[in-house]
C-alpha positions as CSV (number, residue, x, y, z in Angstrom):
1,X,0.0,0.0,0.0
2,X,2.9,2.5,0.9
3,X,4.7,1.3,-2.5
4,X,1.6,2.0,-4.6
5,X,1.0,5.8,-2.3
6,X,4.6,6.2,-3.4
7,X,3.9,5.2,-7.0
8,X,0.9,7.2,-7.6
9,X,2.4,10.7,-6.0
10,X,5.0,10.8,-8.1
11,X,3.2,10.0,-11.1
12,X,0.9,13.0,-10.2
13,X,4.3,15.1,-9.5
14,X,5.2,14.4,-13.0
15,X,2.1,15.5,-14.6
16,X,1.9,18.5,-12.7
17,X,5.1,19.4,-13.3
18,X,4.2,20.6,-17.4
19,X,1.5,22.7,-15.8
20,X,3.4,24.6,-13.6
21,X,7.3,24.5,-14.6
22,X,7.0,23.3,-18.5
23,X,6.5,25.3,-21.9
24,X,3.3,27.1,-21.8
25,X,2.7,26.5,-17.8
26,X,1.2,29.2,-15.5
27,X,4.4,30.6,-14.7
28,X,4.6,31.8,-18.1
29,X,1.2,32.7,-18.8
30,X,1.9,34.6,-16.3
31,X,5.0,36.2,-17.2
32,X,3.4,36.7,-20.9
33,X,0.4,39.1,-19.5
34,X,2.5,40.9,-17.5
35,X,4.8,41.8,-20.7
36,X,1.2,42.3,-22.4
37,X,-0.2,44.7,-19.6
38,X,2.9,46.7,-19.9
39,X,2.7,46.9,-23.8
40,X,-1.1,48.0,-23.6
41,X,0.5,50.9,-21.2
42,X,3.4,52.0,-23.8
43,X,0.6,51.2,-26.4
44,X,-1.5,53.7,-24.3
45,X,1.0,56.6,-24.4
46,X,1.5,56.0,-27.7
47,X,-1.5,56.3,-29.1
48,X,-2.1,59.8,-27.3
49,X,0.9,60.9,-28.5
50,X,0.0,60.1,-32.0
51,X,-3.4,61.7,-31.3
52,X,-1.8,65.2,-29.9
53,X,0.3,64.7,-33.4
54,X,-2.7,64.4,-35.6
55,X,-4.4,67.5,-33.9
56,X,-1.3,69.9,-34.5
57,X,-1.1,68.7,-38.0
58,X,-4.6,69.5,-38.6
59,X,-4.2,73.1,-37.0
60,X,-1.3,73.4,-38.9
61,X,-2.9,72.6,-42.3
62,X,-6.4,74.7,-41.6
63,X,-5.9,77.2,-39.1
64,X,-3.0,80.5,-39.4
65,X,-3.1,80.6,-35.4
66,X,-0.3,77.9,-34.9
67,X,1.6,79.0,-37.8
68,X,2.0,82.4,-36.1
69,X,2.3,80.8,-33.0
70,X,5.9,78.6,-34.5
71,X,6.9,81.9,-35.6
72,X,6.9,83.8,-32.9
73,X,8.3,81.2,-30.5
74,X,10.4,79.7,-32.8
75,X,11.4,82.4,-35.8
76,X,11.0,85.2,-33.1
77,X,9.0,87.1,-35.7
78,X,6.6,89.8,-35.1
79,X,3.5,90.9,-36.4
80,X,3.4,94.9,-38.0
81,X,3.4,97.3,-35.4
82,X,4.5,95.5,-32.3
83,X,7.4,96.9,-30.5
84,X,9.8,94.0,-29.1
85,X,10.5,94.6,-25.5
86,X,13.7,92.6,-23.6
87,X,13.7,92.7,-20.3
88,X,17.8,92.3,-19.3
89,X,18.2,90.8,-15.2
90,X,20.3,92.8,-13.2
91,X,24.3,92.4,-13.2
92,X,24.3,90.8,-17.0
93,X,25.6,93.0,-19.9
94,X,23.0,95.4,-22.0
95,X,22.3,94.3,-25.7
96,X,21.7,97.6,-26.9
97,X,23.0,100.5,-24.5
98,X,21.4,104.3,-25.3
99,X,23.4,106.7,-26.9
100,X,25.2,108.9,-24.4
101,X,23.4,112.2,-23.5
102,X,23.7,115.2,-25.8
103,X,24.5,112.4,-28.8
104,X,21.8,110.8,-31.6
105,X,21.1,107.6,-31.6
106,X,21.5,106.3,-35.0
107,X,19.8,103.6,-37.4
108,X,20.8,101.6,-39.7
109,X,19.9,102.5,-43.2
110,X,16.2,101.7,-43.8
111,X,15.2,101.1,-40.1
112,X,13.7,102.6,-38.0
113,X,14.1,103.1,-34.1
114,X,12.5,100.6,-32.6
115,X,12.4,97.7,-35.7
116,X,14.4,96.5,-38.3
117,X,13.7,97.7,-42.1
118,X,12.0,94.1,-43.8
119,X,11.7,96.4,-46.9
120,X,14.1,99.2,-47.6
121,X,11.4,100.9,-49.9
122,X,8.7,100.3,-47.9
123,X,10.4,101.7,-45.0
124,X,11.2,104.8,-46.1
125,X,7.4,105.3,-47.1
126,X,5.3,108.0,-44.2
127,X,2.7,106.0,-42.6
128,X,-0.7,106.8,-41.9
């Protein structure tokens, strides 16, 4: 009776052992859906990064708002009539320092004093 016990445990051992330890046991199910929760994750992010993508490209291609908006940031352009102000911190060295007193301040050909000349001709015309 022990000898047969014996017998029959580890015949079950063996067959258990495929399940658990084997190719396609739990052990590696459950190693595979941990691997595929963490791809739905990256999946995820990646598919709300390509969404944020597709909405600038269609505000790019219809609207002129984030076209300016590139420009400005990125160009450091400026619409007609705005006066570009720089605000220097304390203790660093002035870009453009005024003209000592009881001198002009002069321009460049074609500019004027607060922005660059775009269009020599145009700049020289009066404006209403």
């Amino acid at each position: 009776m022990r000898l047969l016990f014996l017998v029959l445990l580890v015949l079950l051992a063996l067959i258990q052992y495929p399940l658990w330890l084997g190719k396609g046991g739990w052990f590696t199910v459950w190693d595979s859906q941990k691997q595929i929760a963490a791809q739905h994750e990256t999946n995820e992010g990646l598919r709300a990064r390509n969404a944020a993508l597709e909405a600038e490209v269609r505000d790019l291609e219809t609207g002129s708002g984030a076209i300016e908006e590139r420009a400005r940031n990125e160009l450091g352009m400026m619409r007609e009539g705005e006066v570009f102000v720089q605000i220097v911190p304390p203790g660093s060295p002035a870009v453009n320092n005024p003209p000592p007193s009881g001198t002009t301040a002069t321009t460049p050909a074609g500019a004027t004093a607060n922005r660059p000349a775009s269009n020599p001709a145009r700049a020289n015309t009066p404006r209403q």
